[in-house]
N, C-alpha and C positions, 0 to 999 in steps of 0.2 A: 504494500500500500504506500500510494503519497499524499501528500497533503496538496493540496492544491490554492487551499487557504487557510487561515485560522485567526480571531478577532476577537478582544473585547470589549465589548457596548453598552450600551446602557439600555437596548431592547433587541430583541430579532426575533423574527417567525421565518422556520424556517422549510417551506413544504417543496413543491414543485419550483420557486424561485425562494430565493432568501431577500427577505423585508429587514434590513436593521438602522436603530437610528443611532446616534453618537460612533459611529465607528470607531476601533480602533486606538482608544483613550489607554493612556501606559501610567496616569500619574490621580490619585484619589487624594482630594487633597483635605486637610481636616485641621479645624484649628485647635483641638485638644488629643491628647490621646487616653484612655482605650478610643475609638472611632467607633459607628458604627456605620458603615455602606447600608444603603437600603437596598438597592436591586444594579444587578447587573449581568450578560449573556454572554457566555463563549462559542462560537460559532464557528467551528470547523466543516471543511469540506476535503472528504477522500476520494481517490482514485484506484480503482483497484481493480484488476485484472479476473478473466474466470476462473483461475486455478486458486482463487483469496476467497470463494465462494463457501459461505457456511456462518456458525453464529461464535461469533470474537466475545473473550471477555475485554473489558472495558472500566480502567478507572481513571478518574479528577481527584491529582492531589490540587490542593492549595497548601502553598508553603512559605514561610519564612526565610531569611537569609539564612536563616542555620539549619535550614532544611525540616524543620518541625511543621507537622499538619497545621493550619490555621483551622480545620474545620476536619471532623472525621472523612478521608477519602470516599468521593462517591464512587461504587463499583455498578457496573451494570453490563449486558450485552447488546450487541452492535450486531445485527442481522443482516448479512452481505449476501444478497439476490442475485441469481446467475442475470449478468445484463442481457439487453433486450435481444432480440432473435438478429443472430447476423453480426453482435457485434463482440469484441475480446475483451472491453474494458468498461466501466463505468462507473460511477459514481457515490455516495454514498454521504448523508451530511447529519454532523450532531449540534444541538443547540440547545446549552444546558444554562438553565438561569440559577445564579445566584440570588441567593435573599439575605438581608439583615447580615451580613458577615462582620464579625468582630475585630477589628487591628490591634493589635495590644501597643504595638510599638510605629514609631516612625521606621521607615527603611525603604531594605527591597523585599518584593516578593517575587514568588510566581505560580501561573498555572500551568499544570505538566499533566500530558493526557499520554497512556498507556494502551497499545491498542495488541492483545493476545501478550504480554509482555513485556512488548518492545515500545522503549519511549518514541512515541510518533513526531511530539510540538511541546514549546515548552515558551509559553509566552512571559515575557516581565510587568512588572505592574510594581509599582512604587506610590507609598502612603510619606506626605511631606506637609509642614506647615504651608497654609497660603506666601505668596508671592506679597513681599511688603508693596502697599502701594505709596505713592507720592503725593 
């Protein structure tokens, strides 16, 4: 499997096309810490050939700079359909919404997605005080 893409948002739907808004945001920013985020969407998209065909286990860490869960791993599977008649490759897309997530600390993080074992995408995401203004 590839990725073809992978994002995090602040909404996405993600069915026969993908809908998302805020694309793409790397930096949560909070003027106290612990933080709480209210909502946010990971939206990847796979590529995968007919011999990738069958049902993938599947997890989301969210992690800390020192690599500590920020939230218990979500595990789930990921159903890869033989693609359409005629063709060798196709497709495949997840879009996992976060809720209420907790920051304890300023830093970095990241989301790291796991697809049959092997780390697929491992996006960064950084929690920082507001930008002084003038």
């Amino acid at each position: 499997m590839q990725v073809d893409y992978a994002f995090i948002c602040d909404y996405a739907e993600a069915k026969d096309k993908v809908n998302a808004l805020g694309i793409g945001f790397d930096t949560i920013f909070a003027s106290k810490i612990p933080a709480r985020h209210p909502h946010f969407n990971l939206v990847i998209q796979l590529r995968y050939s007919i011999a990738e065909v069958g049902s993938k286990d599947v997890t989301v860490h969210l992690i800390n700079a020192d690599g500590v869960d920020v939230i218990p791993p979500i595990k789930g599977k990921l159903e890869v359909k033989p693609p359409p008649q005629g063709m060798i490759d196709s497709t495949v897309r997840l879009n996992m919404e976060f809720g209420n997530v907790d920051f304890k600390d300023y830093g970095s993080y990241s989301v790291r997605v796991t697809v049959a074992g092997q780390e697929i995408v491992s996006i960064p995401l950084r929690v920082a005080q507001p930008p002084k203004t003038a």
